[in-house]
C-alpha positions as CSV (number, residue, x, y, z in Angstrom):
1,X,129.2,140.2,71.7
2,X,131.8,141.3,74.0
3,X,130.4,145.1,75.7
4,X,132.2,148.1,74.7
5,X,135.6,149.1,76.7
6,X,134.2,151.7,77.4
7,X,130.9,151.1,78.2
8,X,130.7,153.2,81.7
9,X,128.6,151.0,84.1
10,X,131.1,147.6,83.5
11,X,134.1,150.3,83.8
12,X,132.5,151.5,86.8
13,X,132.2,148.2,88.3
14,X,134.9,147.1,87.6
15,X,136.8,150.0,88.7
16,X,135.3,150.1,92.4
17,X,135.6,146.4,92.6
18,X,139.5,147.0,92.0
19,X,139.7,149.8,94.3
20,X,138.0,148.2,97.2
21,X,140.0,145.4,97.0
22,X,143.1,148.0,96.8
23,X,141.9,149.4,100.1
24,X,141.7,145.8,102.2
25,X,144.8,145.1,100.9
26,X,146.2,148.9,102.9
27,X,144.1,148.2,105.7
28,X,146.0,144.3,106.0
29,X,149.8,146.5,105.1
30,X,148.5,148.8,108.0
31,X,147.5,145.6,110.3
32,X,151.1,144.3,109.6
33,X,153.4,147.3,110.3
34,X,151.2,149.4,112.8
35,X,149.5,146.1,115.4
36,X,147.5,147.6,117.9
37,X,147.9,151.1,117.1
38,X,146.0,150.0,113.9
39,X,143.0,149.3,116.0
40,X,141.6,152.8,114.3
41,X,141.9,153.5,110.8
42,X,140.5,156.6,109.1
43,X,139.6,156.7,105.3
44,X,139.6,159.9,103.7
45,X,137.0,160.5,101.0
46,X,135.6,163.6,99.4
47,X,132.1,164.1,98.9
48,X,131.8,162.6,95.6
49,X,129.3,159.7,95.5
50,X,131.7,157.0,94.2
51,X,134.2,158.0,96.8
52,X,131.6,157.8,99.5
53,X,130.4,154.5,97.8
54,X,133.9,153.0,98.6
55,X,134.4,154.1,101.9
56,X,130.9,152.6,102.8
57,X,132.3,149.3,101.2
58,X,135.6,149.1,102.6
59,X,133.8,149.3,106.2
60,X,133.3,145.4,106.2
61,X,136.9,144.7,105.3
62,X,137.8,146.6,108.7
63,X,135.3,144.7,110.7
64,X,136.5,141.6,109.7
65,X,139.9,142.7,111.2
66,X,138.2,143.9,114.3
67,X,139.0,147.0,113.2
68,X,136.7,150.7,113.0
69,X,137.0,152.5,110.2
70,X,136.5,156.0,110.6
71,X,135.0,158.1,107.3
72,X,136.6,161.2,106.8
73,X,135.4,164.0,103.9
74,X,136.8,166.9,102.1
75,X,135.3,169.2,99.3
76,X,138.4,171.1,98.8
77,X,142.0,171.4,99.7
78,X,140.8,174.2,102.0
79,X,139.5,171.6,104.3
80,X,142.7,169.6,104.9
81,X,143.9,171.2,108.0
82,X,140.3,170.4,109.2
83,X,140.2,166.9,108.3
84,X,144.0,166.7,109.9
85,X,142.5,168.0,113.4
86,X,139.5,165.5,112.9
87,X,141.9,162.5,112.5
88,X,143.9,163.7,115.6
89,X,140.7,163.9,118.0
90,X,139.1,160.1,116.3
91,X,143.3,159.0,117.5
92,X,143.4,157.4,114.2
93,X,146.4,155.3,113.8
94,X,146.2,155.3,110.1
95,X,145.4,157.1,107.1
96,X,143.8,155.1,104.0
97,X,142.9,158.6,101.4
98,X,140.5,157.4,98.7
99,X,141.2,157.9,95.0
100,X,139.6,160.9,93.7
101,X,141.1,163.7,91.7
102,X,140.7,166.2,94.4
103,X,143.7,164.4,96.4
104,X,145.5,163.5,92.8
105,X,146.1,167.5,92.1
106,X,147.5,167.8,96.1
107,X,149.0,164.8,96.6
108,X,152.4,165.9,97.2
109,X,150.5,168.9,99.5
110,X,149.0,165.9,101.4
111,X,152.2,164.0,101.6
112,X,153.9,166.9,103.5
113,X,150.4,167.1,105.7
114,X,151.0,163.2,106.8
115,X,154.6,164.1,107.7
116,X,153.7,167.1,109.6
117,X,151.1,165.6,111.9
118,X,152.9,161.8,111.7
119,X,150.2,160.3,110.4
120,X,151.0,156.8,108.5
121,X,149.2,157.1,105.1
122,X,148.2,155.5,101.9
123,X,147.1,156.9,98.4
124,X,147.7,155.2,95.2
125,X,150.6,157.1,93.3
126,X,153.9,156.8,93.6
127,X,155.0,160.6,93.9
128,X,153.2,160.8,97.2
129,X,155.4,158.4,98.5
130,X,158.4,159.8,96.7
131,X,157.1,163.5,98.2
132,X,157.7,162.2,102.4
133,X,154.0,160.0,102.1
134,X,154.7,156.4,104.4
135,X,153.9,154.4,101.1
136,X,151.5,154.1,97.9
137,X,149.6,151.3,97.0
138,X,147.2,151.3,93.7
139,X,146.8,150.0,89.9
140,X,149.9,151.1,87.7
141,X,149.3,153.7,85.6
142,X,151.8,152.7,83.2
143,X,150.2,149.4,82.7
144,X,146.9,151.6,82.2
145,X,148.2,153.7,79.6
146,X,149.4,150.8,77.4
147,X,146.1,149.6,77.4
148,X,144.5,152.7,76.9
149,X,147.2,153.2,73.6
150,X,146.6,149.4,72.5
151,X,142.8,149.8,72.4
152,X,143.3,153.4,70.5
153,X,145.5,151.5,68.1
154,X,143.4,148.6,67.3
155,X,140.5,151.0,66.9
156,X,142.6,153.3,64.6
157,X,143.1,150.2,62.4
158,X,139.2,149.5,61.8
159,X,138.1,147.5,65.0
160,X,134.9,148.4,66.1
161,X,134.8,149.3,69.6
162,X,131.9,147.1,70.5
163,X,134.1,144.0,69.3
164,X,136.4,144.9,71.5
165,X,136.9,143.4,75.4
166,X,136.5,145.1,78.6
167,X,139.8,145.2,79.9
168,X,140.6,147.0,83.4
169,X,145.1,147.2,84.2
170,X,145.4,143.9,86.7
171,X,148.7,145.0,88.1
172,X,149.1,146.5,91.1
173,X,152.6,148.5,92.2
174,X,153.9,149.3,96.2
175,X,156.4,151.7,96.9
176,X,157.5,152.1,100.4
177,X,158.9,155.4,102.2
178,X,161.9,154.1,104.4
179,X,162.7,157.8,105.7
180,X,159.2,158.0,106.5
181,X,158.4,154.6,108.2
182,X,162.2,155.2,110.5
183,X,160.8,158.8,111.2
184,X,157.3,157.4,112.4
185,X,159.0,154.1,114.7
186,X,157.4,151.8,111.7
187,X,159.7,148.6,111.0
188,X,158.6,147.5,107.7
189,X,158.3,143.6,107.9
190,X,161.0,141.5,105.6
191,X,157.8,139.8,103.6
192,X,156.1,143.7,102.9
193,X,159.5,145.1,101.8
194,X,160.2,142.1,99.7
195,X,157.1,142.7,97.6
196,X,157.8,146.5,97.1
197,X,158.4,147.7,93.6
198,X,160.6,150.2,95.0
199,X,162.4,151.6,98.4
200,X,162.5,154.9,98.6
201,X,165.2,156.1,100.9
């Protein structure tokens, strides 16, 4: 029998396997547009455990590059300014900021942050790139909700939830800030711009 799609420690797996593999694909985008000054890339995380699980996991992805990944942490949006003076005294080149709620609810607050201290950044929704962020990169939600509404249907209709497969969203979406990349001296490569869902001027 297929486990429950929601049965939490598959989801969980599941979950952190995708988002790990979301952040070595941003630390291979940040290779490709930033070269040397890539050399140290910071991931922000806040103190929850998963969080702090994935930056711990993400760590070999950047040795394999040659690169250090600095670990960054935040408990609250009060200590933003904090971590942005951390990141400038580690010289960070780049900014990978983990998923986590805390940075969902200010993401457009850390959008404006990356612009005002030029720091070339990552999160996983599209509105921080569309709010002045250098680019998103994560699983789409769209695709998540449909799945979410097509397993609420079928259950509504007398499948048991146990018969039902885990399914995770597979499709990943890229949006690239070109006001943001010309701003920072970052030419976006032909091949990265190519596989963008969208451009945002």
């Amino acid at each position: 029998m297929s486990p429950c799609p929601f049965d939490r420690r598959a989801s969980h797996r599941s979950r952190h396997q995708g988002r790990r593999k979301n952040v070595e694909v941003c630390i291979h985008i940040f290779v490709k547009t930033r070269g040397e000054e890539a050399c140290g890339i910071a991931f922000w995380c806040c103190d929850d455990p998963t969080c702090v699980e994935l930056s711990r996991s993400s760590q070999a992805a950047a040795q394999a590059l040659g690169l250090q990944l600095h670990a960054v942490q935040a408990s609250s949006d009060r200590d933003f300014d904090a971590v942005f003076d951390r990141l400038i005294q580690l010289r960070a080149g780049a900014l990978v900021i983990g998923p986590d709620n805390l940075f969902t609810i200010h993401k457009e607050q850390l959008a404006k942050l990356t612009v005002r201290h030029a720091m070339p950044a990552v999160y996983q929704y599209r509105e921080f790139a569309a709010a002045g962020g250098l680019m998103s990169y994560g699983t789409s939600e769209t695709e998540y909700y449909l799945l979410v509404g097509t397993y609420a249907g079928r259950v509504l209709k007398g499948d048991k939830p146990a018969d039902l497969p885990v399914q995770q969203s597979t499709k990943v979406e890229l949006f690239l800030n070109l006001k943001t990349a010309k701003a920072l001296g970052i030419t976006v490569p032909l091949p990265l711009s190519g596989r963008a869902d969208e451009m945002i001027e």
